[in-house]
TORGU-15586 format. One record per residue (C-alpha): residue number from 0; residue in three letters; x, y, z. Coordinates in Angstrom, 2 decimals. Layout:
N
PT num residu      px      py      pz
PT NUM    ALA       X       Y       Z
...
***
This chain:
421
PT num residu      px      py      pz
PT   0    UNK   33.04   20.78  -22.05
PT   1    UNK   32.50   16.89  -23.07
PT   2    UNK   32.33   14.58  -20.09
PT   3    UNK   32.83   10.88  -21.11
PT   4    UNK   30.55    9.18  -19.03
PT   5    UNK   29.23    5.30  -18.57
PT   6    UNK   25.85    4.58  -20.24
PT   7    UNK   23.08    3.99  -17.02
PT   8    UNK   25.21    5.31  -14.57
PT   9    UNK   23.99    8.51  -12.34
PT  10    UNK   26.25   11.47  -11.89
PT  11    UNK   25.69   14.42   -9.66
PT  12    UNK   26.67   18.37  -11.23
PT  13    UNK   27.89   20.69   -9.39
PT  14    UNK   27.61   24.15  -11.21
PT  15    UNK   28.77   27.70  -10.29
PT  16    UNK   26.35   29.03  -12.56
PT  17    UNK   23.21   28.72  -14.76
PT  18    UNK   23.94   25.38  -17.44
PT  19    UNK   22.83   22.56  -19.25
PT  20    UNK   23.81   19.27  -19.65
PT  21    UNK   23.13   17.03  -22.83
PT  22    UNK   23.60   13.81  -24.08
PT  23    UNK   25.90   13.41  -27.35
PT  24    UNK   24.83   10.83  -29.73
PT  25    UNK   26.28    9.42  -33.57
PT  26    UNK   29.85   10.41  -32.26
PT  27    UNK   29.24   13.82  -31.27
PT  28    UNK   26.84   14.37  -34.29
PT  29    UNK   23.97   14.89  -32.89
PT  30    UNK   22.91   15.51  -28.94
PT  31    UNK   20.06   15.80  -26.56
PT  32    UNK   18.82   18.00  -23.74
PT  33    UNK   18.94   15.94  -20.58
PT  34    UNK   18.83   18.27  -17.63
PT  35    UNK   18.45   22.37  -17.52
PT  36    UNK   19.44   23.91  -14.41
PT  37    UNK   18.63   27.38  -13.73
PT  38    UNK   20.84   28.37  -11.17
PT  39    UNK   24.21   27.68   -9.32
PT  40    UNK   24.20   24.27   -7.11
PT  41    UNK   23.88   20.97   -7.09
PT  42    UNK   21.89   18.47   -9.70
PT  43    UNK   21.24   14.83  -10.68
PT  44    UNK   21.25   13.54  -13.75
PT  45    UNK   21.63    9.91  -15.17
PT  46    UNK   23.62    9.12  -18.55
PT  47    UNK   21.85    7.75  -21.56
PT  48    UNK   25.17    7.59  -23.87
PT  49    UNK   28.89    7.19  -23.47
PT  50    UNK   29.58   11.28  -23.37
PT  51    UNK   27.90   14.61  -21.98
PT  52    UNK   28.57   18.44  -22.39
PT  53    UNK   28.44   20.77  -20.31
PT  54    UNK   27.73   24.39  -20.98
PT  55    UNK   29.56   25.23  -17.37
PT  56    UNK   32.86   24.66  -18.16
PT  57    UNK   33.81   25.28  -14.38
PT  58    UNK   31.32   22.68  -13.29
PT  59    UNK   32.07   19.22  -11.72
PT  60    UNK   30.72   16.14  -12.71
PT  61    UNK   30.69   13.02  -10.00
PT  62    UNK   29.82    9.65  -10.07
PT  63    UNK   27.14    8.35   -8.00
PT  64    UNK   27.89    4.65   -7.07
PT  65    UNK   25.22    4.81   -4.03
PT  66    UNK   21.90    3.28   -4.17
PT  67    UNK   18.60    5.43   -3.50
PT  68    UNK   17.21    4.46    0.34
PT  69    UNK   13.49    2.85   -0.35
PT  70    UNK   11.14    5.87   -0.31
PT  71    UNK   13.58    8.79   -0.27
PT  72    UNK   12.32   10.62   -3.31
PT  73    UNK   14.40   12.64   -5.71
PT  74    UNK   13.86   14.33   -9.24
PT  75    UNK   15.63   17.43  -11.12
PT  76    UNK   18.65   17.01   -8.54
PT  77    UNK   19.30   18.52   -5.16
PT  78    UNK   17.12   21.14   -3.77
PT  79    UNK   19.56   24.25   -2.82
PT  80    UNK   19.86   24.55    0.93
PT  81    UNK   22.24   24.26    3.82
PT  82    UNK   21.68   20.69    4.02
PT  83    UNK   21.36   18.81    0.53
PT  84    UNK   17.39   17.35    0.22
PT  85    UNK   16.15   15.41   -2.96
PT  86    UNK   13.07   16.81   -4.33
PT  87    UNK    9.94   14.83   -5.33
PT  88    UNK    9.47   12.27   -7.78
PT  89    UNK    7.27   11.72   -9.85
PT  90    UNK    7.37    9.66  -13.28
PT  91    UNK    8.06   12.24  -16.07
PT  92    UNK    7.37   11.27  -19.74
PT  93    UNK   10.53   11.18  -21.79
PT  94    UNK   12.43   10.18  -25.24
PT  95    UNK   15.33    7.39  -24.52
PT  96    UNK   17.70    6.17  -27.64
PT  97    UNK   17.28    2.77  -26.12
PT  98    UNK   14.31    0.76  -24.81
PT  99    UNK   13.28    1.95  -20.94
PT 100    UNK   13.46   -1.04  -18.39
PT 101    UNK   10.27   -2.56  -17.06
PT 102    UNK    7.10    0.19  -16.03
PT 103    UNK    9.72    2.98  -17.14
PT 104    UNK   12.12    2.15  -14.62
PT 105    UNK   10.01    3.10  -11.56
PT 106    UNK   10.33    0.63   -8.30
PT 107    UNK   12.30   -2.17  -10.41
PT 108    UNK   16.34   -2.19   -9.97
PT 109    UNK   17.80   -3.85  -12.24
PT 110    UNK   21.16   -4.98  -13.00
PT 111    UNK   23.41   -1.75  -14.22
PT 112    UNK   25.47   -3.10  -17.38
PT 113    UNK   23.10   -6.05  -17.84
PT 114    UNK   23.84   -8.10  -20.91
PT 115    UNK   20.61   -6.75  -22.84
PT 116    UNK   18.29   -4.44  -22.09
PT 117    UNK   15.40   -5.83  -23.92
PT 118    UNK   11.46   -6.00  -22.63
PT 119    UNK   11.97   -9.38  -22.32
PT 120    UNK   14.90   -9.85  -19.63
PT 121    UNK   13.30   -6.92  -17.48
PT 122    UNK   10.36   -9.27  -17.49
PT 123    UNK   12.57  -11.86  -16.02
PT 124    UNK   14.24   -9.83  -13.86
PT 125    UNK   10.18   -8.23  -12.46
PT 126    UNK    9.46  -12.39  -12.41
PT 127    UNK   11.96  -13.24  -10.50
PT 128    UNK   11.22  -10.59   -7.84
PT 129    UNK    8.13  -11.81   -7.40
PT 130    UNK    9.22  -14.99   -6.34
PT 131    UNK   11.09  -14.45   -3.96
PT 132    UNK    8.29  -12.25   -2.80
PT 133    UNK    6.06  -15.16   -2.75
PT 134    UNK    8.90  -16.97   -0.91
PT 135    UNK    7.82  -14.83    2.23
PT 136    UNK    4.39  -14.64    2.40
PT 137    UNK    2.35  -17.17    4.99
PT 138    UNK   -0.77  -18.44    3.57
PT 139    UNK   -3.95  -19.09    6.18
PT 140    UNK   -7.41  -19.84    5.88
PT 141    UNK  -10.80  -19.14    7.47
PT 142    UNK  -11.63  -21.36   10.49
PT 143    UNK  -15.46  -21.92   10.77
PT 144    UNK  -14.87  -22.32   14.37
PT 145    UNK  -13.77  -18.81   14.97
PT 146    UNK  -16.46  -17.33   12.79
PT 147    UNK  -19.95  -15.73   13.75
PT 148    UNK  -22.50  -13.65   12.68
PT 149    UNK  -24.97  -10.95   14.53
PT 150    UNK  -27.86  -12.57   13.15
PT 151    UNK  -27.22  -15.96   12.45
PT 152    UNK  -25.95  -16.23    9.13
PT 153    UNK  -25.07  -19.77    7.68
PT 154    UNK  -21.81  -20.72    6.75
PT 155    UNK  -21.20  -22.71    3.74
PT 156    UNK  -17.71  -24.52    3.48
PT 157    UNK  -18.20  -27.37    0.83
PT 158    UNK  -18.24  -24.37   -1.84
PT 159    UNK  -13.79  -24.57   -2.32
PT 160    UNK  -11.29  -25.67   -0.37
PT 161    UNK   -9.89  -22.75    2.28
PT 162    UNK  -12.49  -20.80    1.15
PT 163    UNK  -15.95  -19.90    3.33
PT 164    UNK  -19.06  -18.54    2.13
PT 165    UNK  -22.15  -17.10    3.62
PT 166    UNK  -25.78  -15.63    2.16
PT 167    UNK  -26.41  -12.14    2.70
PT 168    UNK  -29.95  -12.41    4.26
PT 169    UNK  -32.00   -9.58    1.81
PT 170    UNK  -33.54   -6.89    3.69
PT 171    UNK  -31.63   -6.97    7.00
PT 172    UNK  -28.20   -5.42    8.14
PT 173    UNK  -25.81   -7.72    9.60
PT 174    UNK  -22.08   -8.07   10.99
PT 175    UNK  -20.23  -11.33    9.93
PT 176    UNK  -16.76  -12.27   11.58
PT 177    UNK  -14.69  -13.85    9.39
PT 178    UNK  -11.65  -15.54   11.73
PT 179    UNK   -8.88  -17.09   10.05
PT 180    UNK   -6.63  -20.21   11.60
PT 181    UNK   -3.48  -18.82   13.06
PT 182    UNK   -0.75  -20.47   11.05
PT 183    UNK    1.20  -17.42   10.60
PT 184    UNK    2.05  -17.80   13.80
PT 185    UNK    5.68  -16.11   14.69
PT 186    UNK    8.42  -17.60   15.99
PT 187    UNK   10.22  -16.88   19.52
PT 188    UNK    7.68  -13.91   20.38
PT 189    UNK    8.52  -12.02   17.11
PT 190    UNK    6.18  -12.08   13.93
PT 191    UNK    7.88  -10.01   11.34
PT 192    UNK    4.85   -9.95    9.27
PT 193    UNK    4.71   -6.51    7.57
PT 194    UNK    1.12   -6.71    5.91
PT 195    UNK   -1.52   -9.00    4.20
PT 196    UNK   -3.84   -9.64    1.41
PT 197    UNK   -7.51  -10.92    1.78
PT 198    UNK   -9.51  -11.73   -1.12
PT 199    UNK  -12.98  -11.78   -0.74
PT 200    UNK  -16.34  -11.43   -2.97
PT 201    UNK  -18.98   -8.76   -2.27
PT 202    UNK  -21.96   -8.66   -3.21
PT 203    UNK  -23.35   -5.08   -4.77
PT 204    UNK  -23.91   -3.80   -0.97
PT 205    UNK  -23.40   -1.25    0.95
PT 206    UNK  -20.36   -2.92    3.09
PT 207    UNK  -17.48   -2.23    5.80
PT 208    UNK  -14.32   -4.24    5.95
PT 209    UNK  -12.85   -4.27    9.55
PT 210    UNK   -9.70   -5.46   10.59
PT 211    UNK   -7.16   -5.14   13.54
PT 212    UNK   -3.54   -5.55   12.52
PT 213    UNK   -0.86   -5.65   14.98
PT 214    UNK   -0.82   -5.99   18.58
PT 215    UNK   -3.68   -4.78   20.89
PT 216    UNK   -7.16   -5.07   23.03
PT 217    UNK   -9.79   -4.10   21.06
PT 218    UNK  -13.76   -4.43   21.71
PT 219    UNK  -15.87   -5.68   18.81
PT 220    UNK  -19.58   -4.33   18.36
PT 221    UNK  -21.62   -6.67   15.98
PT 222    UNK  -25.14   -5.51   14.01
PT 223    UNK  -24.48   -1.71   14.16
PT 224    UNK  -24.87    0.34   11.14
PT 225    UNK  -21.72    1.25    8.63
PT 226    UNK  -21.15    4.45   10.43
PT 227    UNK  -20.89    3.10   13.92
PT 228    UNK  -17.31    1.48   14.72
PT 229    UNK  -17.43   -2.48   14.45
PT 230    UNK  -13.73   -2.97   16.71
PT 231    UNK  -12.62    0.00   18.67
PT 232    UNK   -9.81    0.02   21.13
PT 233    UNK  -10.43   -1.18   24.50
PT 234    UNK   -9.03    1.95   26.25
PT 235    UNK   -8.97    0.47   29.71
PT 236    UNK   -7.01   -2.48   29.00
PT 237    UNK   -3.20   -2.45   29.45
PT 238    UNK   -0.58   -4.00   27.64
PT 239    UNK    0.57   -2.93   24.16
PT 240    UNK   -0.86   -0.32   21.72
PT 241    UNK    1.26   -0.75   19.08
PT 242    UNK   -1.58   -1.93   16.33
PT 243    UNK   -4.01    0.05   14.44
PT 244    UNK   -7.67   -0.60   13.53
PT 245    UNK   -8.45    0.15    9.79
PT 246    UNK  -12.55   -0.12    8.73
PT 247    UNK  -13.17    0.90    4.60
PT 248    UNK  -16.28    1.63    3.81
PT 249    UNK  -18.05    1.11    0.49
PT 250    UNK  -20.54    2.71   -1.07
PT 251    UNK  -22.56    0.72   -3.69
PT 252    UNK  -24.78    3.69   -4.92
PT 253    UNK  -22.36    6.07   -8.01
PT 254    UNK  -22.08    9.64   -6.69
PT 255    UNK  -23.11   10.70  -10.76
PT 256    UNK  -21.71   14.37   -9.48
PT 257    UNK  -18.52   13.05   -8.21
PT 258    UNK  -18.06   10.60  -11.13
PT 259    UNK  -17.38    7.56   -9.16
PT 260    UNK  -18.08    5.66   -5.71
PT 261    UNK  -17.18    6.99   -2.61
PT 262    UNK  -14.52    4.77    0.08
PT 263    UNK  -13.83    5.93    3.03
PT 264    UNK  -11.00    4.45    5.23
PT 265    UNK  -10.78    4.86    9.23
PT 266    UNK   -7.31    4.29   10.94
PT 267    UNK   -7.64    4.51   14.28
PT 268    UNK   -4.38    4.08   16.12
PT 269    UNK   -2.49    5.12   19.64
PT 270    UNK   -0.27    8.07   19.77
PT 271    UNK    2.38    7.87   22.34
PT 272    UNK    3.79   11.34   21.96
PT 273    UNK    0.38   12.90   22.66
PT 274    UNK   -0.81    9.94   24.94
PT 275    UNK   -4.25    9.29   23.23
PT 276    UNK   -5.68    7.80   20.50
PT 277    UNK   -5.74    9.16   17.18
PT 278    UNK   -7.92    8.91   14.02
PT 279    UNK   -7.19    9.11   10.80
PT 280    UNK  -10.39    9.78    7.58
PT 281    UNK   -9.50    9.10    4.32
PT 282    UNK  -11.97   10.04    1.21
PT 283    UNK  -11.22    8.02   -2.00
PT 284    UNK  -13.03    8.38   -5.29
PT 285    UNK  -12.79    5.34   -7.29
PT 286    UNK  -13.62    7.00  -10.91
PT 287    UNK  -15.84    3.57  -12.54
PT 288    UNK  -18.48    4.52  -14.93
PT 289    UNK  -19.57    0.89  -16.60
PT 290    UNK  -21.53   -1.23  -14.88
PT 291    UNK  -19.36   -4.04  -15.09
PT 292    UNK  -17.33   -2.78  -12.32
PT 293    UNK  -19.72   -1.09   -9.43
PT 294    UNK  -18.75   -1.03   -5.72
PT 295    UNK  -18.07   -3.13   -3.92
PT 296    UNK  -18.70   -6.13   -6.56
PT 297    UNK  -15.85   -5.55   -8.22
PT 298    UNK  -13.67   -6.02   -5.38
PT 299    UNK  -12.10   -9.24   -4.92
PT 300    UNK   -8.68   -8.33   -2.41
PT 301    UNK   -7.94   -5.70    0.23
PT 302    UNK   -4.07   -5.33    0.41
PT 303    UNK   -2.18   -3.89    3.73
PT 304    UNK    1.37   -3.37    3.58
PT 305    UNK    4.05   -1.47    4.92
PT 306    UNK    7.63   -1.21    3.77
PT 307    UNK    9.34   -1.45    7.23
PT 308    UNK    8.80   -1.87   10.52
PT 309    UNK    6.06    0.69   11.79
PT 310    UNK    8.17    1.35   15.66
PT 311    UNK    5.81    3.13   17.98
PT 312    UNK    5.26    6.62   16.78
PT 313    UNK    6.32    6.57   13.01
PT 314    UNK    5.19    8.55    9.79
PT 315    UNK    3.15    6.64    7.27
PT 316    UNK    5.20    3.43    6.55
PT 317    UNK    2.27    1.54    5.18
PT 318    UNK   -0.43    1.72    2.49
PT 319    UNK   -4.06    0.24    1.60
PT 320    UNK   -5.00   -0.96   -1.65
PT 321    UNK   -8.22   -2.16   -3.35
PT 322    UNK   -7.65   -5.27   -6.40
PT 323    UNK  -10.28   -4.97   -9.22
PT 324    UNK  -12.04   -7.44  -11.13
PT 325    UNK  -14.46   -6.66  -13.77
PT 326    UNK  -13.97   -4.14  -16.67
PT 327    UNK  -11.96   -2.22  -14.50
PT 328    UNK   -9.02   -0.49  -16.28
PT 329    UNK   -7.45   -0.39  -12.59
PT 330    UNK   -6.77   -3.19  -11.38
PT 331    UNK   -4.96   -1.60   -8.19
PT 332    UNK   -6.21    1.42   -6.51
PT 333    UNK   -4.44    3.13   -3.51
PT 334    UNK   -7.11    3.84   -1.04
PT 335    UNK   -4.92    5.09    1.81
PT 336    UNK   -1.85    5.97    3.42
PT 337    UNK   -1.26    4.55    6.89
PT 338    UNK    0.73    4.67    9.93
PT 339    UNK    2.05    1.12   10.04
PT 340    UNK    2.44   -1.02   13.36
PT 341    UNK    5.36   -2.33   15.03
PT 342    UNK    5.55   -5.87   13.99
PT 343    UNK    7.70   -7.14   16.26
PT 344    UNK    5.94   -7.51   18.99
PT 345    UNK    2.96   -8.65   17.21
PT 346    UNK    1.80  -12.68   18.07
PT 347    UNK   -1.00  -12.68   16.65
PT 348    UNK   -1.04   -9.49   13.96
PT 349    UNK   -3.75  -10.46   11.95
PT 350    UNK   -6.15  -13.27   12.93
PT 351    UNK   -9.15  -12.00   11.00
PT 352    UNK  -11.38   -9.31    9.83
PT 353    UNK  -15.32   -8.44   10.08
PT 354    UNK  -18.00   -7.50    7.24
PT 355    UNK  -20.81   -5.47    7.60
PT 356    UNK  -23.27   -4.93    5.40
PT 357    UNK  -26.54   -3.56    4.51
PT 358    UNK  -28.49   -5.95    1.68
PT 359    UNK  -31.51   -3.98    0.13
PT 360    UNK  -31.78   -6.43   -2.20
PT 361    UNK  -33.66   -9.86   -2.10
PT 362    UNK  -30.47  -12.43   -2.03
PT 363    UNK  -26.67  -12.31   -2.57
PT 364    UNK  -23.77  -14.26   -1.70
PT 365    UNK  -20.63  -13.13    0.47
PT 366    UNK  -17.22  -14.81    0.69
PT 367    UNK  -13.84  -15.29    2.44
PT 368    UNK  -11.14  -16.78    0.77
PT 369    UNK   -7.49  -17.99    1.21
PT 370    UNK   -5.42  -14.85    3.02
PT 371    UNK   -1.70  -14.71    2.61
PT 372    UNK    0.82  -12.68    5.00
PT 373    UNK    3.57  -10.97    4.08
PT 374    UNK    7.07  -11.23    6.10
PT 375    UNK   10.07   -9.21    6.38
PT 376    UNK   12.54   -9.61    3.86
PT 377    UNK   16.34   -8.57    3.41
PT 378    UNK   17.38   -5.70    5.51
PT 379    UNK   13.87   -5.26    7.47
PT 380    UNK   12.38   -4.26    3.79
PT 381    UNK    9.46   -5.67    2.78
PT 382    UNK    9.04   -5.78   -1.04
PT 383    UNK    5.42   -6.48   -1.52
PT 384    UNK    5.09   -2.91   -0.46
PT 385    UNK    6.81   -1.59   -3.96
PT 386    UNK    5.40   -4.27   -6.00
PT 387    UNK    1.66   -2.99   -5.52
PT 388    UNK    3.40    0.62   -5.23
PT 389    UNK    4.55    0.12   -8.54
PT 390    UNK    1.27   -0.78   -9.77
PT 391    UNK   -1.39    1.32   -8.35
PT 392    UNK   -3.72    4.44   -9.58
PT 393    UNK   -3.74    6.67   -6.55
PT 394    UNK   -7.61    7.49   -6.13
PT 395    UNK   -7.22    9.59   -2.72
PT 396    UNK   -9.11   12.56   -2.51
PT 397    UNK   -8.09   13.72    1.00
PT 398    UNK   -6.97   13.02    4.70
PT 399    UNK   -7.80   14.47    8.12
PT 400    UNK   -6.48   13.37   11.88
PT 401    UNK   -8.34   14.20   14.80
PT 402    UNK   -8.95   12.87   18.25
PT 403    UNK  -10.65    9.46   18.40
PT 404    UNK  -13.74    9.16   20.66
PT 405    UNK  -15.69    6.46   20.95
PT 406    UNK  -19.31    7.06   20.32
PT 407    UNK  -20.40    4.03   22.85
PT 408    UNK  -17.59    3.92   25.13
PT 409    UNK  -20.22    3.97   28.43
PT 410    UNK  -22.53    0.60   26.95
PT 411    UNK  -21.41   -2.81   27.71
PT 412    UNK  -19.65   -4.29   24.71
PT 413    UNK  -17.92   -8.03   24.21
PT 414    UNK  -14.35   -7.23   24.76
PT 415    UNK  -11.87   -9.28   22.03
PT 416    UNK   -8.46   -9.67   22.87
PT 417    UNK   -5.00  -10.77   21.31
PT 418    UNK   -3.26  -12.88   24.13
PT 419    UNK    0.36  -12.64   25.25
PT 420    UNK    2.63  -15.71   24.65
***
């Protein structure tokens, strides 16, 4: 049977048998295969042209008029159960009669029944969002007075403004703390910030980023080695444990077998369904063979963000990613999944972050440029979180959560705390 339908819109079939669906172009001339389903149920398709048919002439064709909620995936319709669950998505390639809306229509709504659909007014539209992303995002900058190094590194700040740079000393391992002024400061005991972006430069090093994001007592432990934890929790102390520590470690040296440099990312965070802390190991693979692009050189942000509000015990709401410079053909890499904090409650979520580092070589130069933090935007979403989704090469090679214990929790460490306002 022919189903006249409206071009861009998404219907939802409902079949009492095996069917097809297809899209009829040139006035019923000519038509397409659009969606194949194999069995009785339910099934989503959306319309390329005016008019359908349908092999089922029993089946029942419904418009949807109700957005996707952020994250819920979906793809070849509704998985057949007693309760109705969207199956995954993924971007399949495709032929279209008309020209596909900006990166194929993944993580960009647009307008349905705008004027044109041309390249050029998705660009717009893509431009457009990311002002208004801009809009919410809190820049800050290092603050020499807050920084420190294990072995007496100097600081250089007459390099650029809001910008701080420091020489690696060559044949020594070292811990640098990198503190940044607190003008993201929240208003009326509520922060809202949902993630951040650092740049930095690093040299070609063996290095560890460290950062605490969100809102609790933590310990930091200067001039160990890579493997040893530079902030830890400070499982004494009271109060809230609602953040999560994240360290990424970089390995400067090509695994030739593995075909790329090795990350690895440690979340270490508080569960308070089991009562203890928790800590998640992620392996990434970043798959570089020119030398134009090595680890960590080529490295010049580390991006945290999380598309809502993180609550106490949560699934993974948040995401790390790694921006490339160099001859990189990916510019940004997903490193990690993560649990995401509960940024309400946060005062001081991210106030800066640590670098370790292990120079073999005989000089090299380090730095730490202008940060930005991201708020909350419309409806507690925050769209920074699709924008780098939308973006990234996913270069995870696999995850495991175990207990956390701390290796040196019985030595006498400098305790570093967020204070309560």
């Amino acid at each position: 049977m022919k189903v006249d339908t409206i071009k861009g819109s998404s219907y939802v079939m409902t079949c009492t048998k095996a069917c097809t669906v297809s899209a009829i172009f040139n006035s019923g001339e000519t038509s397409m295969l659009i969606l194949e389903a194999e069995k009785k149920g339910q099934y989503g398709f959306a319309a390329p042209t005016d008019a359908v048919e349908v092999s089922d002439e029993d089946a029942l064709i419904t418009q949807v008029f109700k957005t996707a909620v952020p994250r819920l995936p979906g793809q070849n319709g509704i998985r057949q159960g007693e309760n109705a669950e969207l199956k995954n998505l993924t971007a399949e390639s495709g032929t279209f009669a008309g020209a596909v809306n900006a990166n194929g229509g993944i993580n960009i709504p647009l307008t349905v029944g705008a004027a044109t659909d041309t390249s050029a007014v998705n660009r717009l539209y893509a431009a457009g969002l990311s002002a208004v992303t801009d809009a919410f995002s809190v820049r800050c900058y290092p603050l020499l007075a807050d920084c420190s190094s294990s072995n007496g590194t100097v600081f250089k700040t007459d390099k650029e403004p809001n910008s701080l740079y420091f020489n690696v000393p060559p044949n020594s391992s070292f811990t640098v703390k990198c503190g940044l002024v607190t003008n993201a400061r929240p208003m009326h005991n509520y922060s809202s910030i949902r993630g951040w972006v650092a740049p930095l430069r690093l040299p070609s090093v063996s290095a560890k980023f460290t950062a605490r994001f969100g809102q609790m007592k933590t310990v930091a432990r200067m001039g160990r080695d890579r493997d040893a934890f530079t902030l830890v929790p400070d499982q004494a102390a009271g109060g809230y444990r609602i953040g999560e520590i994240i360290d990424i470690t970089f390995d400067h040296v090509r695994d030739a077998d593995a075909g790329g440099y090795r990350i690895r990312v440690r979340e270490i965070y508080y569960s308070n369904a089991e009562q203890k802390w928790k800590m998640k190991t992620t392996q990434a693979l970043a798959p570089e063979t020119s030398s134009n692009n090595g680890y960590p050189v080529c490295v010049y942000a580390v991006v945290y963000e999380q598309y809502q509000d993180g609550g106490y015990d949560t699934e993974d709401r948040g995401a790390l990613w790694l921006l490339h410079g160099g001859n990189s053909s990916r510019g940004c890499v997903k490193i990690a999944t993560v649990k995401g904090v509960h940024c309400f409650e946060s005062i001081y979520p991210f106030s800066g972050y640590y670098l370790d580092m292990e120079n073999t070589n005989s000089w090299a130069l380090a730095g730490a440029f202008l940060p930005a933090t991201m708020h909350l935007h419309c409806n507690n979403v925050n769209p920074a979180y699709y924008g780098f989704s939308s973006m990234e090469s996913n270069i995870i090679v696999s995850e495991a959560v175990e207990d956390f214990v701390d290796p040196e929790a019985e030595e006498e460490t400098t305790e570093e705390t967020i204070t309560e306002e």
